[in-house]
C-alpha positions in Angstrom: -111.9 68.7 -52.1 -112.3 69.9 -48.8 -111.6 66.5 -47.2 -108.6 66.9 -49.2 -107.7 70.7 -47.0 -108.0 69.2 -44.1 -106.4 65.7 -44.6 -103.0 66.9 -45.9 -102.2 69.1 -43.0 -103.2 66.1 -40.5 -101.2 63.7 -42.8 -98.2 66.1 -42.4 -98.5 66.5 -38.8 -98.6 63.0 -38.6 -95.2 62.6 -40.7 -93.3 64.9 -39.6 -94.2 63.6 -35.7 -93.1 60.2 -36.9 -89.1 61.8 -38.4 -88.9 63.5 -35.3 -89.5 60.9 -32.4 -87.3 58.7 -35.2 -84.8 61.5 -35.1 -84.5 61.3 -31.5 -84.7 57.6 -31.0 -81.4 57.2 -33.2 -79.5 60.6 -31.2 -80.2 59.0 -28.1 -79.6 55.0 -29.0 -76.7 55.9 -30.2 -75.0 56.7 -27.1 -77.6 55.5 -24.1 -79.5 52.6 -25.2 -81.1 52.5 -21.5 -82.8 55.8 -22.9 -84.2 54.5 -26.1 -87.7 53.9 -24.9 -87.9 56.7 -22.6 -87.9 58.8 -25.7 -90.8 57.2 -27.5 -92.7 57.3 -24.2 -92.2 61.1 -23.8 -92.4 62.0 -27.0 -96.4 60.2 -27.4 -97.0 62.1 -23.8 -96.2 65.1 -25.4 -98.2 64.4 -28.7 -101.1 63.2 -26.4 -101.3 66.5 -24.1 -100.5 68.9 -26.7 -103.7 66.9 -28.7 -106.2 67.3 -26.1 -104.9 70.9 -25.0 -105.9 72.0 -28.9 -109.0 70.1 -28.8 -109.7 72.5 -26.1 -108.8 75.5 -27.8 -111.4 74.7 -30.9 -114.0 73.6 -28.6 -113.8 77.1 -26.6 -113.1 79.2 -30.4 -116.3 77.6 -31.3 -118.4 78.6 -27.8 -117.0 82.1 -28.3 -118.0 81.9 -31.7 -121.5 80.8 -31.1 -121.6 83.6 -28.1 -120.6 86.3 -30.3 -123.3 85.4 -33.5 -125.8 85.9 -31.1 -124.2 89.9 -30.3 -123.6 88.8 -26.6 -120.4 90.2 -26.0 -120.7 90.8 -22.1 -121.0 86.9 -21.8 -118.1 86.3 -24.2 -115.3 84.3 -23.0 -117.2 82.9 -20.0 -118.6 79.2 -20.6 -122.0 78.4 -19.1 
């Protein structure tokens, strides 16, 4: 069951990506064909970069984490 908790919101994500980049893919091929790959590009750059810029964010929530457990809040938000 807890596969299941995280799998659905990734799925989603996933979905909902996909409708969007299709959503603008068929705005801008219908008036500037020239433009229709620029989209898809773009839009996977902006999938990539907002990917790794999150996987940042958990890895430092989980340093802080780990930091504060161990009741060492002057070293708290500083990475070693």
């Amino acid at each position: 069951m807890k596969i299941n908790k995280l799998a659905i919101p990734l799925m989603l994500n996933n979905i909902t990506s996909m409708v969007i980049t299709l959503c603008d893919q068929a705005m801008i091929g219908k008036t500037y064909m020239e433009g229709f790959a620029s989209v898809d590009i773009i839009g996977n750059n902006i999938y990539e970069i907002t990917g790794v810029l999150e996987a940042i964010s958990i890895s430092l929530n989980i340093v802080d984490s780990k930091v504060k457990g161990k009741n060492n809040i002057e070293n708290l938000g500083y990475v070693k």
